[in-house]
C-alpha positions as CSV (number, residue, x, y, z in Angstrom):
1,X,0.0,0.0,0.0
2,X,1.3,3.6,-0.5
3,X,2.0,5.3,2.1
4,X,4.4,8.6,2.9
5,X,8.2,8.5,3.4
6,X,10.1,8.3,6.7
7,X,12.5,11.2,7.1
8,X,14.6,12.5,9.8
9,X,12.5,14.3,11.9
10,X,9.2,12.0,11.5
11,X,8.2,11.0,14.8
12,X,8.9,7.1,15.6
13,X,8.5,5.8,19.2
14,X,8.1,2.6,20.6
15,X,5.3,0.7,21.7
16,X,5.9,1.7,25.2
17,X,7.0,5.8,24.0
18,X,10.5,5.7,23.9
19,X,11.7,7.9,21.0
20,X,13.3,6.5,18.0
21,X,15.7,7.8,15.9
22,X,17.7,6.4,12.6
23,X,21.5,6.1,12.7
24,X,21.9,6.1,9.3
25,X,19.4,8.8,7.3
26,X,19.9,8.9,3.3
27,X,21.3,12.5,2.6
28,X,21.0,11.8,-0.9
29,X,17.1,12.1,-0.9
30,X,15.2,15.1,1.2
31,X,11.7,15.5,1.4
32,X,10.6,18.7,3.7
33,X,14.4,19.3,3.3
34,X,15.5,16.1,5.9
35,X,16.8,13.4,5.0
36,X,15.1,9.7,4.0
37,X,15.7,6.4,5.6
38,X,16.6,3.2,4.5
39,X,15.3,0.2,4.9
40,X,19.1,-1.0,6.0
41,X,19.5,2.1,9.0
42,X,18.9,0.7,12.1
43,X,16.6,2.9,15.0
44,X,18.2,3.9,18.9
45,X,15.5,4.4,21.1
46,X,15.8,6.2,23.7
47,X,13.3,6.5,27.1
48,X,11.6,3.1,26.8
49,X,9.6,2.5,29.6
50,X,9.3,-0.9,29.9
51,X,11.4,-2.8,32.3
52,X,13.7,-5.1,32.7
53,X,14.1,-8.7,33.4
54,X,12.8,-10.0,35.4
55,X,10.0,-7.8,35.5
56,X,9.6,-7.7,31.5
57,X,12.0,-8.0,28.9
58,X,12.8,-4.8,27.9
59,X,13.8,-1.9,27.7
60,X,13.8,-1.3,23.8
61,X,16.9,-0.3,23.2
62,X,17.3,-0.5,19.3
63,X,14.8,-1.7,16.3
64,X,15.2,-2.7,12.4
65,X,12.7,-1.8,10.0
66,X,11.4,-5.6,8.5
67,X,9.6,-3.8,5.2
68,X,9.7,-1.0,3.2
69,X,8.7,0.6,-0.2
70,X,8.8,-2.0,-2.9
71,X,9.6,1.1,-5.7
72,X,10.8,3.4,-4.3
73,X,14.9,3.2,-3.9
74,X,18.1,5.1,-3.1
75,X,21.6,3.9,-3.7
76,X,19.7,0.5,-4.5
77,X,18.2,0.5,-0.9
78,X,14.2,0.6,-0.6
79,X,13.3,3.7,1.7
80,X,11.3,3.6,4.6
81,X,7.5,4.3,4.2
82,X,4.3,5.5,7.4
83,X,3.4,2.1,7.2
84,X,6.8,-0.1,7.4
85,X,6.9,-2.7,10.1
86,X,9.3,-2.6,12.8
87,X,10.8,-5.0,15.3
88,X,12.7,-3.7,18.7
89,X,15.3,-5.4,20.2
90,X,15.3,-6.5,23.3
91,X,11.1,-6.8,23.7
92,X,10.2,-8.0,19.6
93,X,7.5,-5.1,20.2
94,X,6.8,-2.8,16.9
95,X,7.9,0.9,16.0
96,X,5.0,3.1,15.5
97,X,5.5,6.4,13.0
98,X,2.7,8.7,13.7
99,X,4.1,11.8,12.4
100,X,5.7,12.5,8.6
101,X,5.6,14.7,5.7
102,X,2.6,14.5,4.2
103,X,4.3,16.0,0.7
104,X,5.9,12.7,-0.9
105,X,4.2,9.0,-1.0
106,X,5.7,5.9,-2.0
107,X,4.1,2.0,-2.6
């Protein structure tokens, strides 16, 4: 499904709202003048809330993006769309991108 681009300063937290940020944004493509990300960048997040073991098994500490556009590329690496899927490491709980530009789609 279409959906818009990930850049920089989209807003991607955690399930438990810790804030996530990519390592690696594309400089190569900007949309609202920030960078893209790529599928390959992998997300720190920072201010998880959920604990630790024993109490849970968190707290998130980084996540990789499992999909992403199937058309739209950079340097040969599919960029990162609203709707991509997500897995953080240490809990296997999902990123969630609520906030993006709303200028540029891609399917």
């Amino acid at each position: 499904m279409p959906g818009f681009l990930l850049h920089l300063g989209a807003t991607v937290m955690c399930a438990h709202a810790g804030q996530a940020t990519p390592v690696a944004p594309n400089p190569r493509v900007l949309v609202s003048g920030q960078p893209t990300v790529p599928m390959n960048s992998v997300y720190l997040v920072a201010g998880c809330t959920l604990p630790p073991p024993t109490a849970a098994n968190g707290p998130c500490v980084t996540a990789q993006y499992i999909t992403a556009a199937t058309r739209v590329t950079s340097n040969g690496l599919p960029l990162l769309l609203i709707d991509s899927q997500a897995i953080c490491a240490l809990s296997g709980t999902p990123l969630i991108a609520s906030i993006t530009q709303t200028r540029v789609t891609g399917v």
